[in-house]
C-alpha positions as CSV (number, residue, x, y, z in Angstrom):
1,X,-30.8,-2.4,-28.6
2,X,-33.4,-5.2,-27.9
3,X,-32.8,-8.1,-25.8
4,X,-34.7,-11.3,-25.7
5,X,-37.4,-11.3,-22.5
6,X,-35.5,-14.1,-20.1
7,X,-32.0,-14.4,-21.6
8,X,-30.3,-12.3,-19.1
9,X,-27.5,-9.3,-20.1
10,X,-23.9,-9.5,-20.1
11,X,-23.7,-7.2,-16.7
12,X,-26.7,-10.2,-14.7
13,X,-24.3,-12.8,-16.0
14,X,-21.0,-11.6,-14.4
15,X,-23.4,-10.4,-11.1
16,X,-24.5,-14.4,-11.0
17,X,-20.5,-15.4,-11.5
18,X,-19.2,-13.0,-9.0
19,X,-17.6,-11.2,-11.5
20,X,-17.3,-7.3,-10.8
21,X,-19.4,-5.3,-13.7
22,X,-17.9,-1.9,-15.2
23,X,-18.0,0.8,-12.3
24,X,-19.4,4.2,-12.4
25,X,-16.1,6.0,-13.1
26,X,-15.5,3.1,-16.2
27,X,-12.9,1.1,-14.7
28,X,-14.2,-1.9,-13.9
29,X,-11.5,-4.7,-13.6
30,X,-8.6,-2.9,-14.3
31,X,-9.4,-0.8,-11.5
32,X,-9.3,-3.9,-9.5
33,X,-6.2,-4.9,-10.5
34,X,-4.3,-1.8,-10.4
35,X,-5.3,-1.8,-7.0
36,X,-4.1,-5.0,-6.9
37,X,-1.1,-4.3,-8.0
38,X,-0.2,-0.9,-5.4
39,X,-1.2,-3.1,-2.5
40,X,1.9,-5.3,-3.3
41,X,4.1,-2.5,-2.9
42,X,6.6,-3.2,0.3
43,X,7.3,-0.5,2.4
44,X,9.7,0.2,4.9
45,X,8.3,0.7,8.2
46,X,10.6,2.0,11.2
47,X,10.5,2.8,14.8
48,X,12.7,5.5,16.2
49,X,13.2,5.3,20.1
50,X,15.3,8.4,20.0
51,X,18.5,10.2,19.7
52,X,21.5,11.4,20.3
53,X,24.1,13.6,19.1
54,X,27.9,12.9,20.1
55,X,31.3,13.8,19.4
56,X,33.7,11.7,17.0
57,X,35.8,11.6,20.3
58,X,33.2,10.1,22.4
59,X,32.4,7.9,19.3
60,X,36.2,6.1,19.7
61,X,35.4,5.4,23.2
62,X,32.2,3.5,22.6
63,X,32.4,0.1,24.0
64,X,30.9,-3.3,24.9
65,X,28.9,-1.8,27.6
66,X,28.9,1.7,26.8
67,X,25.4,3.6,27.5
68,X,24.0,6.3,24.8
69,X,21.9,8.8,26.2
70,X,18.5,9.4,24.3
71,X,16.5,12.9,23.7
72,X,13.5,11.3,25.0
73,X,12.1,10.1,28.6
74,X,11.4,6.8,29.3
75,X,7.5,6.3,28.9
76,X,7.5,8.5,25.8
77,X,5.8,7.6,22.7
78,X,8.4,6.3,20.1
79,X,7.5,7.7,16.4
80,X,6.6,5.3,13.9
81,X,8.0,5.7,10.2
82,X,6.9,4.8,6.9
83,X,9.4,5.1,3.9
84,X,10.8,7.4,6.3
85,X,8.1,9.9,6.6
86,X,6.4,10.5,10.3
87,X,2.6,8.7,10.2
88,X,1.8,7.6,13.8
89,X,3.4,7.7,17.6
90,X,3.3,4.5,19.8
91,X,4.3,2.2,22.7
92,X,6.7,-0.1,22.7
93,X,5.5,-3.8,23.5
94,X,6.6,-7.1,23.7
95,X,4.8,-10.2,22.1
96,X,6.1,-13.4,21.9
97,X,9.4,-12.2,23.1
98,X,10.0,-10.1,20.4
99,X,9.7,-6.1,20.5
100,X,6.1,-4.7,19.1
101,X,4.8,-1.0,18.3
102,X,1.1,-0.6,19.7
103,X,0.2,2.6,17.9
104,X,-1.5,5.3,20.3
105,X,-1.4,8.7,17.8
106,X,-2.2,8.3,13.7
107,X,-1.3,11.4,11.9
108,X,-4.5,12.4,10.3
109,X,-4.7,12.5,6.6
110,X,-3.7,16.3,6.5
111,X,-0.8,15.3,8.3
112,X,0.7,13.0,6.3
113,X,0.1,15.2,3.2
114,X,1.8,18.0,4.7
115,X,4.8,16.0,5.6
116,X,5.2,14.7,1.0
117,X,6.6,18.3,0.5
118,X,9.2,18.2,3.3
């Protein structure tokens, strides 16, 4: 196919707009906007402190007041959920006066995949 010396190509003029060309694997823009459109997904992200098993008896009794006793120590990292599956360990801060995660342990990649099939 022949092209005229100093009129540039269809690929130069979308480089020159800022346009992204086709990409090796052929996707070009949709590939952009799929991605796009997965990074709009919300997820729920939650924070467990600990826990505690009790008897429907004890339950009854649970007041204004009333303490629950937690499997874990204080000073030990709280685990950090996504769509309720295990990805990272933390510390609990506060910022602003509200409560904040600072994350100390990410579960590698391996991990995480592990943890689809249970």
């Amino acid at each position: 196919m022949e092209q005229d010396v100093g009129k540039p190509n269809q690929k130069e003029m979308n480089a020159k707009a800022g346009k992204p060309g086709p990409s090796p694997g052929g996707g070009g823009l949709q590939e952009a906007s799929n991605l796009d459109f997965v990074l709009d997904i919300p997820l729920e992200v939650s924070v467990e402190l600990g826990r505690a098993r009790i008897l429907i008896s004890e339950l009854l009794q649970l007041g204004r007041g009333s303490v629950i006793e937690l499997n874990k120590l204080a000073g030990e990292p709280v685990e950090i959920f996504i769509n309720h599956k295990l990805i990272a360990r933390g510390e609990v801060v506060v910022v602003n006066d509200k409560f904040g995660i600072k994350m100390t342990d990410i579960l590698s990649p391996m991990e995480r995949v592990k943890q689809l099939g249970t």
